[in-house]
Every structure is written in C-alpha cells, then in structure tokens.
N, CA, C and O atoms as a CHARMM CRD file, in Angstrom:
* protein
*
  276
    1    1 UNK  N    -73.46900-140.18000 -63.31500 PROA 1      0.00000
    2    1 UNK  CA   -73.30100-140.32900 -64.75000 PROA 1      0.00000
    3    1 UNK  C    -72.77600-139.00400 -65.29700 PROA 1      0.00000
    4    1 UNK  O    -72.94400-137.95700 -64.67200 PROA 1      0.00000
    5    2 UNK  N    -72.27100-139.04500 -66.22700 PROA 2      0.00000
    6    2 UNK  CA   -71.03700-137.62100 -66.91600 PROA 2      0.00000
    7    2 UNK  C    -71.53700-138.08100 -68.30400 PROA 2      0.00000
    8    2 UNK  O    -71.90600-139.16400 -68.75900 PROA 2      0.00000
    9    3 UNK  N    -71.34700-136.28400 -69.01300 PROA 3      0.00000
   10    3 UNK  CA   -71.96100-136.49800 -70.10100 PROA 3      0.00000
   11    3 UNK  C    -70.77700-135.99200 -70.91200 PROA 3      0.00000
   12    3 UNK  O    -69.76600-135.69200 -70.27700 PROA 3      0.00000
   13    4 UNK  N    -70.77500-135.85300 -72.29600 PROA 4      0.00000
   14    4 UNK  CA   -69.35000-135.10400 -72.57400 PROA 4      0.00000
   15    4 UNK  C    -69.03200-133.89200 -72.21500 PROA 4      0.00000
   16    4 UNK  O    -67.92700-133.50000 -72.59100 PROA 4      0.00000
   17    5 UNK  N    -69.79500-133.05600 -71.48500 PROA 5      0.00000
   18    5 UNK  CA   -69.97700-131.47100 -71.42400 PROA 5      0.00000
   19    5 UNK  C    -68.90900-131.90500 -70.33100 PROA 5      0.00000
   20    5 UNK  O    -67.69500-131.75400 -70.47000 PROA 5      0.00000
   21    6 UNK  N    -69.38200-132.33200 -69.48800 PROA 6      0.00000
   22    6 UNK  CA   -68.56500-132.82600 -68.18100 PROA 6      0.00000
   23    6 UNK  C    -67.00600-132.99400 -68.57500 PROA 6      0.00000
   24    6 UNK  O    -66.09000-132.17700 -68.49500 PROA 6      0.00000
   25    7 UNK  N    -67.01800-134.31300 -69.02000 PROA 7      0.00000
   26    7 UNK  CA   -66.02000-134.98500 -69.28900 PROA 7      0.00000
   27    7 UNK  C    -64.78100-133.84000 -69.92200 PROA 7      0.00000
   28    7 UNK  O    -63.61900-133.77500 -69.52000 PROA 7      0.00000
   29    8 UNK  N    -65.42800-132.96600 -71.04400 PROA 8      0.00000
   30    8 UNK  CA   -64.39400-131.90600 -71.71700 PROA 8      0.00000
   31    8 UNK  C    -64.42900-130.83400 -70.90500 PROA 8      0.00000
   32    8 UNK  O    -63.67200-129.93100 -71.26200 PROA 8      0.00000
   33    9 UNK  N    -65.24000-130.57300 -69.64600 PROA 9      0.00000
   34    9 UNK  CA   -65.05000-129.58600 -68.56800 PROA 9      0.00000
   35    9 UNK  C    -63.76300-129.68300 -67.71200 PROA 9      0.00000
   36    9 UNK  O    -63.00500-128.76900 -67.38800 PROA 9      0.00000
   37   10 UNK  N    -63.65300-131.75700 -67.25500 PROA 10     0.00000
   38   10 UNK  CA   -62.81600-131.81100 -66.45700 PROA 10     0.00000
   39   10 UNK  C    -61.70800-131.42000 -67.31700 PROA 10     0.00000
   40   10 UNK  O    -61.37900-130.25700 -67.08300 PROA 10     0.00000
   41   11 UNK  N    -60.93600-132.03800 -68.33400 PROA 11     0.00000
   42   11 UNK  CA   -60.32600-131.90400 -69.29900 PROA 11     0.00000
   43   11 UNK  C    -59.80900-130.76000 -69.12500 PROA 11     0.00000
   44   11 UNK  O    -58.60200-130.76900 -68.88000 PROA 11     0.00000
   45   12 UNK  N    -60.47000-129.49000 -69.18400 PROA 12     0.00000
   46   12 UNK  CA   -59.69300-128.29900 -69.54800 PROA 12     0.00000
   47   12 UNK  C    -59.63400-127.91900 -67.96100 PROA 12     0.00000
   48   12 UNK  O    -58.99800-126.87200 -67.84200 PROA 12     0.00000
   49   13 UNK  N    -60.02400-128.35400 -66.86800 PROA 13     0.00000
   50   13 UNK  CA   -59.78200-127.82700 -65.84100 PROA 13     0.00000
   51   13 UNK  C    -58.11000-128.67000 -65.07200 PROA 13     0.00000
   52   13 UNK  O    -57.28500-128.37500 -64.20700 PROA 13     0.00000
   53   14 UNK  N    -58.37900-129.93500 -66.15200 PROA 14     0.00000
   54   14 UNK  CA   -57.01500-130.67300 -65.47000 PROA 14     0.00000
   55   14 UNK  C    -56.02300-129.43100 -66.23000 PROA 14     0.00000
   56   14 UNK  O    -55.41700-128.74400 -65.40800 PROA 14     0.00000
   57   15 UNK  N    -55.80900-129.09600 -67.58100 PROA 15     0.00000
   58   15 UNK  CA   -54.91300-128.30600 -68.13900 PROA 15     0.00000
   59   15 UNK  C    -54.54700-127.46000 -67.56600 PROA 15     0.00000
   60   15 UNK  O    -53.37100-127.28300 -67.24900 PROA 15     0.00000
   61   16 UNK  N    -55.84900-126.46500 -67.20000 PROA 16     0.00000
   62   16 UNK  CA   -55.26900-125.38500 -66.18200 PROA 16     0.00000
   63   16 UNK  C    -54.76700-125.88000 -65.14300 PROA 16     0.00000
   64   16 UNK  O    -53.69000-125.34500 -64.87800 PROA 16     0.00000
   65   17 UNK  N    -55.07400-126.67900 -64.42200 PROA 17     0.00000
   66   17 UNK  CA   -54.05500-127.22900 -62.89400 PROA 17     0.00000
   67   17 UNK  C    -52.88400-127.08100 -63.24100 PROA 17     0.00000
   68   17 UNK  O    -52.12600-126.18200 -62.87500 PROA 17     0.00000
   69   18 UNK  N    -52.54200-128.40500 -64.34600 PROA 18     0.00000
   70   18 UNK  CA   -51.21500-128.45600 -64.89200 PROA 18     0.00000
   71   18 UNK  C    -49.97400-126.99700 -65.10500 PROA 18     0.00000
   72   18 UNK  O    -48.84200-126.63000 -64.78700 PROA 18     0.00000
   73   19 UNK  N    -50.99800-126.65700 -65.75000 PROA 19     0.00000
   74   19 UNK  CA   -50.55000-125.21200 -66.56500 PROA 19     0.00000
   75   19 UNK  C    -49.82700-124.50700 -65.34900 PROA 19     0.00000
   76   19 UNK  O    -48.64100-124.19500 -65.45300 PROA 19     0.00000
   77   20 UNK  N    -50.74500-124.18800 -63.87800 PROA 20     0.00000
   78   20 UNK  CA   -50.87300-123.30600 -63.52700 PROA 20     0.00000
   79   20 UNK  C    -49.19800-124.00600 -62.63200 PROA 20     0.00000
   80   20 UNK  O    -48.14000-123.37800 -62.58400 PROA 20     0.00000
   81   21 UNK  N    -49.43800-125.40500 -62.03500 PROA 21     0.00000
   82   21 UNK  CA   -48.61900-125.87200 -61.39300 PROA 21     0.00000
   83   21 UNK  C    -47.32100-125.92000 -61.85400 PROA 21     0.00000
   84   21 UNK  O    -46.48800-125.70800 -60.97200 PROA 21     0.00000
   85   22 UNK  N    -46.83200-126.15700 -63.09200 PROA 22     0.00000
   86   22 UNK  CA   -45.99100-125.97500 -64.27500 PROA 22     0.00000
   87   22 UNK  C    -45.29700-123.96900 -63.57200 PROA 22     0.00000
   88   22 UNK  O    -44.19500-123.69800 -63.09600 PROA 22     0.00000
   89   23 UNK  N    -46.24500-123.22500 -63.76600 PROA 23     0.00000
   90   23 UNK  CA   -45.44300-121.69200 -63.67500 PROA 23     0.00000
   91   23 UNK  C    -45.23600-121.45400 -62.65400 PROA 23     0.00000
   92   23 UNK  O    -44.30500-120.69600 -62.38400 PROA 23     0.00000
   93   24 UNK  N    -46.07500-122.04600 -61.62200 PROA 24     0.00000
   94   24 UNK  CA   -45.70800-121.70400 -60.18800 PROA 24     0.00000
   95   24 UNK  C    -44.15800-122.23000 -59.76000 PROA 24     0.00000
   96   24 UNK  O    -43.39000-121.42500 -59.23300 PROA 24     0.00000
   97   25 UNK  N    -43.66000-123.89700 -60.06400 PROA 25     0.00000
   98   25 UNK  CA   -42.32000-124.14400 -60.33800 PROA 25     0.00000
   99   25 UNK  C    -41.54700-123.15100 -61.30900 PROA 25     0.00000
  100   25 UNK  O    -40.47000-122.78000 -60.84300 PROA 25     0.00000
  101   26 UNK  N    -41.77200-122.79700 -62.17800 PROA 26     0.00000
  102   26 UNK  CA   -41.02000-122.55200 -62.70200 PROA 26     0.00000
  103   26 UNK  C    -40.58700-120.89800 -62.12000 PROA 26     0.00000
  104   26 UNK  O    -39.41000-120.55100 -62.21900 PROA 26     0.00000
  105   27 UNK  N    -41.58400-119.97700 -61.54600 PROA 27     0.00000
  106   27 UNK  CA   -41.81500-118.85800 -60.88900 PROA 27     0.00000
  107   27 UNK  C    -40.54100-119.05500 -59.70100 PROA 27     0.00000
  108   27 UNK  O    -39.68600-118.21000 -59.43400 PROA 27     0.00000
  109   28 UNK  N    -40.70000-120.52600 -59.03700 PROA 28     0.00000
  110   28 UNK  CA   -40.15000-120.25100 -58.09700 PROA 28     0.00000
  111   28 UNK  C    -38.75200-120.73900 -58.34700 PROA 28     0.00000
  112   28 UNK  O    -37.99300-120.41600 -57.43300 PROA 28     0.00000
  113   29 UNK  N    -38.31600-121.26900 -59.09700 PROA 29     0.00000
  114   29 UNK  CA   -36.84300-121.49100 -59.27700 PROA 29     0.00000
  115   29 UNK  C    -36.19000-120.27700 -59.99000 PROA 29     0.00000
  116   29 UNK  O    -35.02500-120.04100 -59.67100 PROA 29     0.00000
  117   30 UNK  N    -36.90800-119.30100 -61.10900 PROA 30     0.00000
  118   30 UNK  CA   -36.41000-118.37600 -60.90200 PROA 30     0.00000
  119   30 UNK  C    -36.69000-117.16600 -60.47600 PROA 30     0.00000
  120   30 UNK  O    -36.28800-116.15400 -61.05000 PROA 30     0.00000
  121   31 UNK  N    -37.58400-117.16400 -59.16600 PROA 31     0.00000
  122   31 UNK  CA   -37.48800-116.11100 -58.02100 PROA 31     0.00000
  123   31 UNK  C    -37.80100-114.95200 -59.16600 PROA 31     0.00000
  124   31 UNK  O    -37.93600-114.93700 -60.38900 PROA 31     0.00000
  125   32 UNK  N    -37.84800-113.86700 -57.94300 PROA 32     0.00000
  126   32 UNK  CA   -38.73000-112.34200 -58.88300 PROA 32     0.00000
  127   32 UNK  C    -37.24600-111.58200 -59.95700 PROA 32     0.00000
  128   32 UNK  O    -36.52100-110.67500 -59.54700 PROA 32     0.00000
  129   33 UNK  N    -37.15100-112.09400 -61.00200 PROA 33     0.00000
  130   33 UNK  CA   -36.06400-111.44100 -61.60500 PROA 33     0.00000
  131   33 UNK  C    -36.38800-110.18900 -62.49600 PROA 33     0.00000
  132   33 UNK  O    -35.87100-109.88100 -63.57000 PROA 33     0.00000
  133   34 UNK  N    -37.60200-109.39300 -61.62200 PROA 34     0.00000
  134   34 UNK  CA   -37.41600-108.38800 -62.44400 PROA 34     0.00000
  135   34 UNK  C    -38.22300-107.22100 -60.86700 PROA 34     0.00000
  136   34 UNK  O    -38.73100-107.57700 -59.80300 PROA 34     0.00000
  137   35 UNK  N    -38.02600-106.09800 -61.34500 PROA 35     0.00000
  138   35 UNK  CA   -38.06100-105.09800 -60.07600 PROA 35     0.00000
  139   35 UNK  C    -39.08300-104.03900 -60.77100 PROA 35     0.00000
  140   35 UNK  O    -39.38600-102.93800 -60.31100 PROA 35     0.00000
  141   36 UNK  N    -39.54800-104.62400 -61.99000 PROA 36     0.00000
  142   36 UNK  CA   -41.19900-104.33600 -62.66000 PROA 36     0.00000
  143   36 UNK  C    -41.82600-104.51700 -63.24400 PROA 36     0.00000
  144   36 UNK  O    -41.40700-104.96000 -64.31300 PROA 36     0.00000
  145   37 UNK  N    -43.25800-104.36200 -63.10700 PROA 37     0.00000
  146   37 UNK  CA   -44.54200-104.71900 -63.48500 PROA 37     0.00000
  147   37 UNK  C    -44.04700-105.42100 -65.56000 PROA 37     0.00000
  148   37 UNK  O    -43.53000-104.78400 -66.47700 PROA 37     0.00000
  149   38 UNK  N    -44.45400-106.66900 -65.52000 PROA 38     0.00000
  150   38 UNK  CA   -44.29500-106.86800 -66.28300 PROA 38     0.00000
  151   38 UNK  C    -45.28500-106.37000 -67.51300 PROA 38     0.00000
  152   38 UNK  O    -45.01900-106.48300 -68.71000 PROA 38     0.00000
  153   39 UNK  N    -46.34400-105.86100 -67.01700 PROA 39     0.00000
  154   39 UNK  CA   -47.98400-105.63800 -67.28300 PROA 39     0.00000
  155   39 UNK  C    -47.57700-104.27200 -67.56600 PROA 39     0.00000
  156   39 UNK  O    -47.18200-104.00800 -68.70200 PROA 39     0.00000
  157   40 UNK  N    -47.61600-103.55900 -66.85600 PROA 40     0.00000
  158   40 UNK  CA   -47.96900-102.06800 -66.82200 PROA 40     0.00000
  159   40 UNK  C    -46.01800-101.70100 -66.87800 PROA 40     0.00000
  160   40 UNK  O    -45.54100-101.37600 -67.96500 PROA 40     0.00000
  161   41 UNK  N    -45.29000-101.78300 -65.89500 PROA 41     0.00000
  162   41 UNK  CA   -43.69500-101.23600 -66.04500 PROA 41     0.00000
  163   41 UNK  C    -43.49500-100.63700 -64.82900 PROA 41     0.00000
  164   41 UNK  O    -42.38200-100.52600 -64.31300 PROA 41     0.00000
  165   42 UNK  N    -44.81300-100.13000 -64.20600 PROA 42     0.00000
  166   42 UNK  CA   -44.22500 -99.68800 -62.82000 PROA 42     0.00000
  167   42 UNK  C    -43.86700-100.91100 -62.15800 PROA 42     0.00000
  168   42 UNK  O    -43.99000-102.11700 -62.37100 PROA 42     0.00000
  169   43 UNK  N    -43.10800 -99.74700 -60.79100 PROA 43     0.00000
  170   43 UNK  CA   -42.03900-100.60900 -59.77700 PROA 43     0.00000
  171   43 UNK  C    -42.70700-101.26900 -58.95200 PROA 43     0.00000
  172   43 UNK  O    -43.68500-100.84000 -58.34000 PROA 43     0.00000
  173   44 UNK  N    -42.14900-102.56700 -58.85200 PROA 44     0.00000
  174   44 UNK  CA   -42.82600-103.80900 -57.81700 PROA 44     0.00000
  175   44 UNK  C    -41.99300-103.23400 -56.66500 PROA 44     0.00000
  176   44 UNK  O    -40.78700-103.07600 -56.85700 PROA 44     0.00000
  177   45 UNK  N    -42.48700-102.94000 -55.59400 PROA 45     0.00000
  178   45 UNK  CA   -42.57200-102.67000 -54.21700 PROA 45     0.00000
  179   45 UNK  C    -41.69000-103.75300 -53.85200 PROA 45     0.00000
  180   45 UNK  O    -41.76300-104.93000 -54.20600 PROA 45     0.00000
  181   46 UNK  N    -40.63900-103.06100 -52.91000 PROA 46     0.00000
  182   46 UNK  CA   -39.53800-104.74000 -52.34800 PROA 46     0.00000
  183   46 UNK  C    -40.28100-105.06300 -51.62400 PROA 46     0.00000
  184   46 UNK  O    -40.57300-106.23800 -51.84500 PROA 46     0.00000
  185   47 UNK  N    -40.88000-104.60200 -50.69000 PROA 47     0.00000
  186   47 UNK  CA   -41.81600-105.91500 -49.72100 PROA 47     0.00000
  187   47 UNK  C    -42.64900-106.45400 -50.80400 PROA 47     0.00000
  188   47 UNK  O    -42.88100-107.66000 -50.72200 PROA 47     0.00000
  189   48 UNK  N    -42.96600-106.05200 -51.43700 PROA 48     0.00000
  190   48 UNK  CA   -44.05500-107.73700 -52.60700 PROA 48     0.00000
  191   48 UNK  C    -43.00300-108.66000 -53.00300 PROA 48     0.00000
  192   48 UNK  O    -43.06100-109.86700 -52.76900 PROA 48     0.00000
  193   49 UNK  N    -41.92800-108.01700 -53.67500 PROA 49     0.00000
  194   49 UNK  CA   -41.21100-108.39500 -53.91500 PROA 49     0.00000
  195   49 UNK  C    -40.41200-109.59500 -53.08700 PROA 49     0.00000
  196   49 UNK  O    -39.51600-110.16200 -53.71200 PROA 49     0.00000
  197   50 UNK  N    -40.58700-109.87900 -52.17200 PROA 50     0.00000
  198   50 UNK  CA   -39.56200-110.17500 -50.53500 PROA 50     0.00000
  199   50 UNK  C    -40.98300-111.42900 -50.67000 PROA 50     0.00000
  200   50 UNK  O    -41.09600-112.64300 -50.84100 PROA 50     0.00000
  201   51 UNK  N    -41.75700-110.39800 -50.49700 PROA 51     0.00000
  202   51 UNK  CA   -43.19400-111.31100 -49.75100 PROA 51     0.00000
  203   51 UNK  C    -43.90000-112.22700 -51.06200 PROA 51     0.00000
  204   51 UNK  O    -44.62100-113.15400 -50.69300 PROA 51     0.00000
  205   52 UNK  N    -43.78800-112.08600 -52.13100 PROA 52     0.00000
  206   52 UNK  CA   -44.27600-113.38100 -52.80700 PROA 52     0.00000
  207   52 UNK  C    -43.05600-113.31600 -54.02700 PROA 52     0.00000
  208   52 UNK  O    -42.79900-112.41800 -54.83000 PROA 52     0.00000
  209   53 UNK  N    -42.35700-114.79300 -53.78900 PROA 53     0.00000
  210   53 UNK  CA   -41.66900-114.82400 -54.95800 PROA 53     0.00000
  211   53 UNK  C    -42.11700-115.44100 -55.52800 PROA 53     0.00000
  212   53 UNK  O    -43.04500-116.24400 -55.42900 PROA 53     0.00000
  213   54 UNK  N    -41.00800-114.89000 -56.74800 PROA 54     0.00000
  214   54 UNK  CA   -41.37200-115.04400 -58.33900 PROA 54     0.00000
  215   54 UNK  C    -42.32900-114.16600 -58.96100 PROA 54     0.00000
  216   54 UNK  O    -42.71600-114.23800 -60.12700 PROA 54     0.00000
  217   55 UNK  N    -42.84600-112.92700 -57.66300 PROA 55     0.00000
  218   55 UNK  CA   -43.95000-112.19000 -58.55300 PROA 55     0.00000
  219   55 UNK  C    -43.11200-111.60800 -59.98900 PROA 55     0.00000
  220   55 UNK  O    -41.90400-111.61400 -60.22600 PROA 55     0.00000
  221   56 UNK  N    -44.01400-111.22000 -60.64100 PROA 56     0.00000
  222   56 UNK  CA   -43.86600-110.69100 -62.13300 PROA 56     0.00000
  223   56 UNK  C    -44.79400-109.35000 -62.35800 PROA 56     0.00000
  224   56 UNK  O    -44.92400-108.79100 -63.44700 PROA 56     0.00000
  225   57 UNK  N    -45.29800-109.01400 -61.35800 PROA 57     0.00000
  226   57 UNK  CA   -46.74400-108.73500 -61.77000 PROA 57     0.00000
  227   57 UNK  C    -47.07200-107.25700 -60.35300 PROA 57     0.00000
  228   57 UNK  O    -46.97100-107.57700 -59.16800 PROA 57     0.00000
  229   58 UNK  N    -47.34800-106.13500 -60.64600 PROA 58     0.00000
  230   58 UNK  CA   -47.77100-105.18900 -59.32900 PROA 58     0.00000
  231   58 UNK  C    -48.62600-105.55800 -59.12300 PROA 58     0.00000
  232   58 UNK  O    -49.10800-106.21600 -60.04500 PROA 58     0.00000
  233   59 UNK  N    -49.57100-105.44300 -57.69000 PROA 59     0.00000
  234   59 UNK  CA   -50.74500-105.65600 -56.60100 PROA 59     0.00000
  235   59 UNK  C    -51.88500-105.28400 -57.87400 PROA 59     0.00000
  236   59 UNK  O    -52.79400-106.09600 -58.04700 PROA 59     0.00000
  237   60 UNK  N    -51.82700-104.16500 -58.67300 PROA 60     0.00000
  238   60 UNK  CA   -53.00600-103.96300 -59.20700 PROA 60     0.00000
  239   60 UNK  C    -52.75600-104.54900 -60.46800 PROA 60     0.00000
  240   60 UNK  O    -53.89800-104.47000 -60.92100 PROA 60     0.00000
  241   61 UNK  N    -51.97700-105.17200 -61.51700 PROA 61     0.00000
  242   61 UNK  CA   -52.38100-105.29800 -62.43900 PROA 61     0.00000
  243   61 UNK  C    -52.23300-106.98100 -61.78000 PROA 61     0.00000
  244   61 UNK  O    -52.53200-107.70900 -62.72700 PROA 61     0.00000
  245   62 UNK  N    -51.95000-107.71000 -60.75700 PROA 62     0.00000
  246   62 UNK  CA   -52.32700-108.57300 -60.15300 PROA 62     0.00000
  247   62 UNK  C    -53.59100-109.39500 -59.91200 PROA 62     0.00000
  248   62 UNK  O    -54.00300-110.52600 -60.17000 PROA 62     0.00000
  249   63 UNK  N    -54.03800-108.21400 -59.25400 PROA 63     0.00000
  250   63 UNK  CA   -55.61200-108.29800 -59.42900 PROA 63     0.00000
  251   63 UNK  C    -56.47600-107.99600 -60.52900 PROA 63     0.00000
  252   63 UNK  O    -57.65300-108.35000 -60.59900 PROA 63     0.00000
  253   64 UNK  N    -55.96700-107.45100 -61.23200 PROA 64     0.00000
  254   64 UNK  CA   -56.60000-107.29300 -62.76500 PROA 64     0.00000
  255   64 UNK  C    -56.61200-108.91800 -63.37600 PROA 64     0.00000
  256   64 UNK  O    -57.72400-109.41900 -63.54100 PROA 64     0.00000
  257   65 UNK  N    -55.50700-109.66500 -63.68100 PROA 65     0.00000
  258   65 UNK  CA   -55.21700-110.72100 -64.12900 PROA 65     0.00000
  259   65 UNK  C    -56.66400-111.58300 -63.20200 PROA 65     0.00000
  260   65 UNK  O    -57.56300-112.08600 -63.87700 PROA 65     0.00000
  261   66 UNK  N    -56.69500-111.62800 -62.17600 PROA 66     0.00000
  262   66 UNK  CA   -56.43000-112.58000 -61.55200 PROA 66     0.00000
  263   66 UNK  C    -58.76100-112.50500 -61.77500 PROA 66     0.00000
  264   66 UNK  O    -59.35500-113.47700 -62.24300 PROA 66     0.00000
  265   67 UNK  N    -59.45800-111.31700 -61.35900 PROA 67     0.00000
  266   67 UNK  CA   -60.46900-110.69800 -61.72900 PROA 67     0.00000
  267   67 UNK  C    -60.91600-111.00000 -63.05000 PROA 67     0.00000
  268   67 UNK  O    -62.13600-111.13600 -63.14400 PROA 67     0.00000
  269   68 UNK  N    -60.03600-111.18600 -64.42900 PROA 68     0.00000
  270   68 UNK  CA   -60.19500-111.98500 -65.59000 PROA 68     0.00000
  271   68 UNK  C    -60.55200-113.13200 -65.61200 PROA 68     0.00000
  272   68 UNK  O    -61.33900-113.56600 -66.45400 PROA 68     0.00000
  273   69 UNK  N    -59.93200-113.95700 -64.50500 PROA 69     0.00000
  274   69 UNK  CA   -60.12900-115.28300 -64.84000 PROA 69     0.00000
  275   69 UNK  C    -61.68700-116.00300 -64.59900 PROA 69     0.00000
  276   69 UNK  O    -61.87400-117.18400 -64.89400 PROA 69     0.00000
C-alpha cells in the first residue's frame, strides 16, 4: 500500500531520471565543447576530456556537484 508521501516521492524521482536522461543525450550529441571547467574556469585535462564525453565540469568541482546531490 503507498501513501501520498510515496506516490509524490516516486514522482519527483521519475523527473530526475527524466531530467538526468534528457542531459546525458543531449551531453553526448554535443560532446565536450568546451576545454573548461564550466564551474570554476580551470582547464579540463584532455584525458577527462577524451575519457568522458560531454564533460562540462573538472574532477573536483565534479565531485562537488555530484556530493550535493
């Protein structure tokens, strides 16, 4: 049995799926078009760069984001 707590839990957890699945396409069609930290401005490293596209984002303010959630 689900109560509304539930019900508006799943709700915002379907959004984020969506949400998240939504940028990841969109990340990857247009690949890493920038060579820095969109966050901070320092330089994204070409191996991150190489090694996850579409990043936007350096290793540490990466994990900053990601530690928020």
């Amino acid at each position: 049995m689900t109560d509304d707590a539930d019900r508006a839990a799943q709700i915002v957890m379907d959004a984020e799926e969506r949400a998240l699945a939504t940028r990841l396409v969109r990340m990857r069609t247009l690949g890493c078009a920038t060579s820095s930290c969109t966050v901070c401005g320092d330089p994204i490293p070409v191996a991150r760069r190489q090694a996850v596209e579409g990043c936007r984002t350096c290793v540490e303010c990466q994990d900053a984001l990601e530690q928020a959630r």
